[in-house]
C-alpha positions, 0 to 999 in steps of 0.5 A, a space after each residue: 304410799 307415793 311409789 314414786 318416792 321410793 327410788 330402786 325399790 321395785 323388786 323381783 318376787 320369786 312365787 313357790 307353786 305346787 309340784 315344785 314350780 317357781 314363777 316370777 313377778 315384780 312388785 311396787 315397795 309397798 308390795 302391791 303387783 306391778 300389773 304391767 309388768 306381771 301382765 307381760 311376765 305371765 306370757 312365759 309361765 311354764 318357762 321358769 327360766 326364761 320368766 327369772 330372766 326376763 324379770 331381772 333385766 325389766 326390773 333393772 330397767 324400771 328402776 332406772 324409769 323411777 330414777 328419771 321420774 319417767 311414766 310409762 306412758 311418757 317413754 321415747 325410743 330415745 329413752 330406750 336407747 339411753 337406757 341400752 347405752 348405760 347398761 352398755 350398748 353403744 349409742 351416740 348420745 349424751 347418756 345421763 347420771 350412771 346407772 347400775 354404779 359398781 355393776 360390770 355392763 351387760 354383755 353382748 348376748 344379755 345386750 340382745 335379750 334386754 333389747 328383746 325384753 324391752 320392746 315386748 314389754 311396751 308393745 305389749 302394753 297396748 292402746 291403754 299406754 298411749 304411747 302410740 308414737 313409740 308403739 310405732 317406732 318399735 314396730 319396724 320390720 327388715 329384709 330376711 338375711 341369708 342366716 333366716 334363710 338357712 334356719 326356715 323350713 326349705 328356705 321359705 321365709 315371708 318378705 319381711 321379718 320383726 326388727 329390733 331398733 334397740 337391739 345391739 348390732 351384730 359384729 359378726 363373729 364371736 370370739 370365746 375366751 378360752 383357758 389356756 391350753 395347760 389350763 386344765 393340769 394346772 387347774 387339777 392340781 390345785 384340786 384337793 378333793 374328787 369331786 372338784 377333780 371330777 367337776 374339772 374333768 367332765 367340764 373339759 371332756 364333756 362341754 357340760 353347761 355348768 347348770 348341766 352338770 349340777 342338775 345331773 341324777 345318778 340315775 342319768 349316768 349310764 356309764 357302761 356299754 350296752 345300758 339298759 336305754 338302748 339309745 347308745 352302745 357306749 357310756 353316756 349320761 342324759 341330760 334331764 331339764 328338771 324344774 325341782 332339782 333341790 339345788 335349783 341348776 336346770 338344764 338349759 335344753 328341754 328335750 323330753 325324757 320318761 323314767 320306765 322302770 327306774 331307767 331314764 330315756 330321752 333327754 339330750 345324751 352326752 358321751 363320756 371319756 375313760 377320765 370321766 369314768 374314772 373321776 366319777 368312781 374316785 369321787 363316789 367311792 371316797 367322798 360321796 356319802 350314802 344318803 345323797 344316794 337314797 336322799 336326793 340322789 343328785 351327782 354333785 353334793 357339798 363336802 362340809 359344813 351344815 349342809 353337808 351332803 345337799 345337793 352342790 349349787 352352780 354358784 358352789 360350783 362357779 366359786 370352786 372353779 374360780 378360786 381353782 383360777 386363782 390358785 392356779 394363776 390363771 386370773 378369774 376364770 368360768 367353767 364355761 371357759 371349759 367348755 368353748 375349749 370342748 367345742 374348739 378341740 371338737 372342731 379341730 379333731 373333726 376338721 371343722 365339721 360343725 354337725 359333729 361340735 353342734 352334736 357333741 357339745 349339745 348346741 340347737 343349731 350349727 349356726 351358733 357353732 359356726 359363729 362362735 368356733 367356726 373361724 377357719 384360721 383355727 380348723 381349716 387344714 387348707 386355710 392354715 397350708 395356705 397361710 404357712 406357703 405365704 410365710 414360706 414355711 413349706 
């Protein structure tokens, strides 16, 4: 078969190993490996995840190779930056036919990993490429900024670090989108059952990610003081990445974690509110049926249906919160919404104090809370004193 004849049909094969493990490759129509792409794919076996990821966003990508009739070997950084632009980046160029027609643009954040993707791929495609003009291209290097400075070890850094030219330029800033601030009562009151109270309530209190929150046991709920962890005095779950969860969520973090004797350590640990509490025993002693907790003995199960009692997916979880939205008035909503709403009440009632929301909330850097939350319009008591004597208002 002439691959080259059957356009978009390069596709994402999930591969089931042993133990549970999941890994990813992309395949011609016919069935045959794509080698290149297998061969780049392979550098992040043992990171599902980021593999899954990476795969979707480089089959997009070769798809649109398929589409334009172009060969590997025959790619210019400046088909690279036409292919950022239609997926959403932007660039000043004549853009071609539409691509991906139906499908929203690549976010901000997905921009920067398509970028990423992209320029491992081909510089990893070697001398057997012949692409040497394009090997060079994608091989620039910058001046370390102040933000590489603060993240190294004592602040060494070498003269020059990696640059991306198809990475999108930063806008500085980032502004979450945040729920309103009755968001929550009117979410819950369009919640007829005590999971979903339950799945509202631990978004809002604790900031969990949503796959953080399907992937919980119930063996990672130590909700009393004193648990036999000894890793905290006062209630608190620990967030486990497990790659064979029944329903597939993971955590996004990879902190290391042991069962000893039937109690979980380690982990990231997450504190937990009264309401919290409160909605886990609504929901386990009226709704949550007895051979989840001998079965699988996953937190979040589905209600009905033929799957009853089965682990509750984050795409279950995603489509309740989102109808809940719709319900409530509040347009299409994320859980992750709750989530930025966490991190900002967190920085509000801190003064500002970004070690307190990166602990809280379970973020690996300060950094990333400080550009995201860390507007001092909003957490700044100082800043918001100047502005009121401006307004003469004080």
């Amino acid at each position: 078969m002439d691959r080259r004849r059957v356009v978009g049909q390069i596709r994402v094969q999930e591969i089931h190993l042993s133990g549970g493990r999941r890994a990813w490759t992309i395949l011609w129509p016919e069935g045959a490996v794509h080698d290149e792409a297998d061969r780049y794919l392979r550098r992040y076996e043992g990171e599902p995840g980021t593999q899954r990821t990476y795969a979707y966003l480089l089959v997009d990508h070769l798809r649109w190779l398929e589409r334009e009739a172009l060969q590997l070997s025959t790619v210019r950084l400046r088909d690279l930056e036409r292919y950022m632009g239609i997926v959403g980046a932007e660039v000043r160029m004549p853009l071609g036919e539409p691509w991906r027609v139906g499908k929203r643009a690549y976010g901000r954040t997905t921009l920067g990993t398509a970028a990423s993707v992209l320029k491992g791929f081909y510089l990893g495609l070697g001398a057997e490429s012949r692409n040497a003009d394009l090997q060079r291209d994608l091989s620039q290097v910058r001046l370390p900024s102040k933000v590489d400075r603060d993240r190294a070890l004592l602040g060494h850094v070498t003269s020059t670090l990696p640059a991306n030219p198809l990475a999108p330029r930063s806008s500085g800033r980032r502004h979450p989108k945040l729920l309103p601030d009755d968001g929550r009562g009117r979410l819950l009151g369009k919640l007829s059952t005590a999971r979903d109270r339950m799945i509202v309530t631990w978004l809002y209190d604790g900031g969990f990610r949503i796959g953080e929150l399907c992937g919980l046991h119930l063996a990672d709920l130590h909700l009393r003081e004193n648990a036999e962890c000894a890793q905290a005095r006062t209630a608190h779950v620990h967030i486990c990445h497990r790659e064979t969860n029944a329903n597939e969520a993971r955590a996004k973090t990879k902190h290391p974690w042991d069962l000893v004797n039937g109690v979980v350590h380690g982990g990231l640990i997450r504190r937990v509110s009264p309401a919290m509490i409160h909605t886990y025993f609504a929901y386990m002693t009226s709704e949550y049926p007895r051979t989840a907790a001998t079965g699988h003995g996953m937190l979040l199960v589905q209600l009905g249906g033929d799957h009853y009692g089965q682990p509750l997916s984050a795409a279950g979880a995603r489509s309740m919160f989102r109808r809940a939205g719709l319900r409530a008035g509040l347009g299409r909503v994320h859980p992750h919404q709750a989530r930025h709403n966490f991190a900002t009440a967190v920085l509000d009632a801190s003064g500002g104090n970004l070690v307190i929301a990166r602990d809280a909330g379970g973020w690996a850097s300060s950094a990333t809370v400080d550009e995201i939350y860390g507007h001092t319009d909003i957490h700044d008591p100082q800043f918001q004193a100047a502005l009121r004597k401006v307004w003469s208002q004080t």
